[in-house]
C-alpha positions in Angstrom: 8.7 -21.8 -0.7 11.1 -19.1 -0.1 10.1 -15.8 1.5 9.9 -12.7 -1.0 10.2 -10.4 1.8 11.6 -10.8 5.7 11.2 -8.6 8.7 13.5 -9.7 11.6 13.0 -7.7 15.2 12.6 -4.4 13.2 12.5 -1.5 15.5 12.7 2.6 14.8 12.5 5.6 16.9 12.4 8.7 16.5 14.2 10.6 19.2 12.4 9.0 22.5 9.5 8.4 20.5 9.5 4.2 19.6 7.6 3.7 16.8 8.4 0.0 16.1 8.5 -2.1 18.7 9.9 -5.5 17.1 8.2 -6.3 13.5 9.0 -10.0 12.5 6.8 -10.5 9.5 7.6 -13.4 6.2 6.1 -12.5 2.9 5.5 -15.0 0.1 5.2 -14.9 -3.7 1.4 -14.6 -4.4 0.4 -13.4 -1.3 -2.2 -10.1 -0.9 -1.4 -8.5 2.5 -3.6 -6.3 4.4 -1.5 -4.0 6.0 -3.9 -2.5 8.6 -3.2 -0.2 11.5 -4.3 2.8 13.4 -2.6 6.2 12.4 0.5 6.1 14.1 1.3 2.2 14.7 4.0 2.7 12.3 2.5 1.3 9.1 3.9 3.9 6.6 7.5 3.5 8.9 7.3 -0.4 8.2 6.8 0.4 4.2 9.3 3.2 4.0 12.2 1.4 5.6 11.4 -1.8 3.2 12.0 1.3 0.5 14.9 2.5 1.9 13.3 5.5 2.5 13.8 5.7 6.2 17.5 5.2 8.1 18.8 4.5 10.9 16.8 1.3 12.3 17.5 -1.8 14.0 16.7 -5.2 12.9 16.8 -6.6 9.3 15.1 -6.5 6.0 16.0 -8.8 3.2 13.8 -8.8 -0.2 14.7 -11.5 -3.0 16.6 -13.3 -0.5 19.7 -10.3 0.1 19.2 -7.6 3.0 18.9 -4.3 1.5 21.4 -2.6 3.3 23.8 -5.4 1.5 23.1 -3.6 -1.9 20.3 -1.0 -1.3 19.9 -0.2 -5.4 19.3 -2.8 -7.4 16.3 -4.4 -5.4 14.3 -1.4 -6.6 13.9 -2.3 -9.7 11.9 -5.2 -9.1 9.5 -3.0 -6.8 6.7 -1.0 -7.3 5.0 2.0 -5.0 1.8 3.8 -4.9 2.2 6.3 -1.9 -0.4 7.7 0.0 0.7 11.1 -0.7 2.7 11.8 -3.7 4.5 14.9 -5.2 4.2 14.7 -8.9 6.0 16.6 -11.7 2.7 18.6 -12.3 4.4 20.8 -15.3 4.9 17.6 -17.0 2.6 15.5 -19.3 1.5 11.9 -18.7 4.0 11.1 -21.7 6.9 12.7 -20.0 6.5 11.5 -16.4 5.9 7.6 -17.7 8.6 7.7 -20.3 11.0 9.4 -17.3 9.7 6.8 -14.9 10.1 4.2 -17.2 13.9 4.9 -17.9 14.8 4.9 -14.8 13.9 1.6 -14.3 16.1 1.1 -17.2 13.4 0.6 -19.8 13.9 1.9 -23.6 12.0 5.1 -24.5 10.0 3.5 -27.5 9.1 0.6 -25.0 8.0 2.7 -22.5 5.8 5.0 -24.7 4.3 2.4 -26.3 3.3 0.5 -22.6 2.5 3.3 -20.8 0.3 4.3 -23.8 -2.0 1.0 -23.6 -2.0 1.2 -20.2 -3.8 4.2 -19.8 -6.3 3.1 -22.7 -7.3 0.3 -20.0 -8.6 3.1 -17.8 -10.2 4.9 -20.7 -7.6 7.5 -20.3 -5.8 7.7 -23.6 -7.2 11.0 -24.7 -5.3 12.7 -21.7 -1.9 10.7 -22.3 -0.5 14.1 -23.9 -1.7 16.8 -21.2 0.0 18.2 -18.2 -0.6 16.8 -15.3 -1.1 20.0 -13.7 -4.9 18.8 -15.4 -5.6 16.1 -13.6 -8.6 15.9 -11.3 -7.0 13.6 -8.1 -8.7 10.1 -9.6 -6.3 10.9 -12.9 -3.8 11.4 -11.1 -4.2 8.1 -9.0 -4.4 6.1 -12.1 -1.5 7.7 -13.0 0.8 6.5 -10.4 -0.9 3.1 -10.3 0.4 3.2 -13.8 3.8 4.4 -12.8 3.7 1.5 -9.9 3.5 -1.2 -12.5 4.9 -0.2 -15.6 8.5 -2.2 -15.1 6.3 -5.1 -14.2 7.8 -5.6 -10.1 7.8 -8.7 -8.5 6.6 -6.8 -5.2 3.9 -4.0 -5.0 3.9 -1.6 -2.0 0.0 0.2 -2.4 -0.8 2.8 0.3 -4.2 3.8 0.1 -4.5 3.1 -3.9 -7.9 3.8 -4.9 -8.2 7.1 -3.5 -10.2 9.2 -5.6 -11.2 6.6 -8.2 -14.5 6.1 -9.4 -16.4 2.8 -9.5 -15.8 1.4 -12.2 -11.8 1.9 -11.8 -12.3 0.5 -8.4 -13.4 -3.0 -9.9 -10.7 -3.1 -12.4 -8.3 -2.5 -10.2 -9.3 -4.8 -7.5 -9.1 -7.3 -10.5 -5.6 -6.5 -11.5 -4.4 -7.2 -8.4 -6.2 -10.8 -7.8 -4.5 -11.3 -11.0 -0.9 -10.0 -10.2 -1.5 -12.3 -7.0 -2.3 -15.5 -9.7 0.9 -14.7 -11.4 3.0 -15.1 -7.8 3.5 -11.2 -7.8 3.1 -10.5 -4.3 1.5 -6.8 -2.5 1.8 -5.2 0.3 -1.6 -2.8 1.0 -2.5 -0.5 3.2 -5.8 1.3 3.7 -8.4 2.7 6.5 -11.4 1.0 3.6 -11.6 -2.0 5.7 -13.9 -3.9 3.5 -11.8 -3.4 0.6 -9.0 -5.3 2.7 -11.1 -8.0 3.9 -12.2 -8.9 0.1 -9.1 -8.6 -1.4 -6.5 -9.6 0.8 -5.3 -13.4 1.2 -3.1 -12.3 4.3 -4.1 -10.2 6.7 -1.8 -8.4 9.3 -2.9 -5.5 12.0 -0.5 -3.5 13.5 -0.7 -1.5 16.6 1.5 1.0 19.1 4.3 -0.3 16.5 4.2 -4.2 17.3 1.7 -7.1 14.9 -1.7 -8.2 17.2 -2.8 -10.2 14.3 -1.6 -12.4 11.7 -3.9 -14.7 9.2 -6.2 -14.7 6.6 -9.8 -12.9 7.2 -11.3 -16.7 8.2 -8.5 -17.1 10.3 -8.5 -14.1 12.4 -12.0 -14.2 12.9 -11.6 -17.8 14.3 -9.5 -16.5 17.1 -12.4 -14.2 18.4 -14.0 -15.2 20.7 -17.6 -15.2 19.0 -15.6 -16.7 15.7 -17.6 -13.4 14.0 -17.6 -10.5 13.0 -16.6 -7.7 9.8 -12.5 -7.0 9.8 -13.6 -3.0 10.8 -14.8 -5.0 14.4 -12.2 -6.9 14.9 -9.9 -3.8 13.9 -11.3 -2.3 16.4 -11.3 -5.0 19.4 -8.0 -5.5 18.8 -6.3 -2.2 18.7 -8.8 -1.0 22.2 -11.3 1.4 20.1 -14.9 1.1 21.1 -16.0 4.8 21.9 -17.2 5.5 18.2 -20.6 6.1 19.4 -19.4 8.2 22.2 -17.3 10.4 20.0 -20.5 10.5 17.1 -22.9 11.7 20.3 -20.8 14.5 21.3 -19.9 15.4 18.0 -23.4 15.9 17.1 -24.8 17.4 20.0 -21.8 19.9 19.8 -22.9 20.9 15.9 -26.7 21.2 17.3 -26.1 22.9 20.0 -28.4 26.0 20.1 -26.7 29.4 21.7 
């Protein structure tokens, strides 16, 4: 099986500041990465060059089996992206931004209105399809862009931090969608700090640190290559990437909220 994605010796700085270090990463069809790092390892970099967000790198990136910089337009339109932080078009309605969205991944209006429509029904959300966004509480408006992400049906989803915000019950359908995407060979790239979220839904599992990849597998995997063969994903996170002061950092914490003056 051919690669969706492929990371060769990817590196970025930023002035003297070298956030990748040398990513060499192969994605396949179907696959569910966990895209796990500390704040700073370079994470959202990684994702944003792979969208042509970010410049001025070395190494390459190819997706569907071309490098990006060889035609960086088309390949969008087979990918999807939930960001972490997003600017919507608040003075719009859900109608306007999905139809908008939609047509510039070249779908037809009636199409579009019609999709976008039964989409939000599925997260009980039809009776706000008409009203401004400027409305929303945040869980709206993070089933709105997971909506957005996946209305042009991409063969690659990039989801930073997706279920911010949503309740429950959104949670489990969305966690469902995705191990059904994954059935259908779509393949997803996801990133979050909720590390048992990762662990359950991811069939890949890759952890990134100071800008370079200190572990590659599946859950079972990585947890073979400890040293105990156990453990949740949030402990070996943490091994890993050196953080073991938690406690530490709790204690003085507290004793500096209790302190009596």
């Amino acid at each position: 099986m051919e690669p969706i994605l492929q990371i060769q010796q990817l590196k970025k700085n930023y002035g003297s500041n070298e956030v990748l270090k040398g990513i060499d990463l192969d994605v396949y069809p179907g696959q569910i990465i966990g895209y796990i790092g500390p704040n700073g390892a370079g994470k959202s970099t990684t994702v944003k060059m792979i969208l042509g967000l970010e410049q001025d790198y070395l190494g390459d990136i190819s997706l569907f089996g071309k490098n990006i910089k060889d035609d960086p337009i088309n390949y969008k339109r087979r990918v999807g992206y939930v960001p972490e932080m997003a600017e919507l078009y608040d003075a719009l309605t859900a109608h306007e931004y999905l139809t908008f969205i939609g047509e510039l991944y070249g779908m037809d209006f009636e199409t579009t209105d019609q999709k976008a429509k039964q989409l939000f029904s599925v997260f009980n959300m039809e009776h706000v399809y008409n009203a401004r966004i400027s409305s929303f509480s945040k869980g709206m408006k993070q089933k709105l862009l997971i909506v957005s992400s996946m209305l042009h049906n991409p063969d690659i989803l990039f989801l930073d931090e997706p279920i911010n915000g949503l309740d429950a019950n959104s949670v489990m359908i969305f966690k469902e969608i995705l191990a059904q995407l994954a059935n259908a060979g779509k393949t997803i790239f996801y990133s979050s700090h909720i590390m048992d979220v990762v662990e359950k839904i991811s069939t890949r599992i890759v952890i990134i640190n100071d800008g370079q990849i200190v572990t590659d597998g599946t859950f079972s995997e990585i947890k073979q290559q400890q040293k105990d063969g156990k453990g949740s994903l949030e402990e070996i996170f943490n091994k890993v990437t050196g953080f073991n002061d938690q406690k530490q950092r709790a204690d003085e914490f507290i004793s500096i909220v209790t302190e009596v003056k």
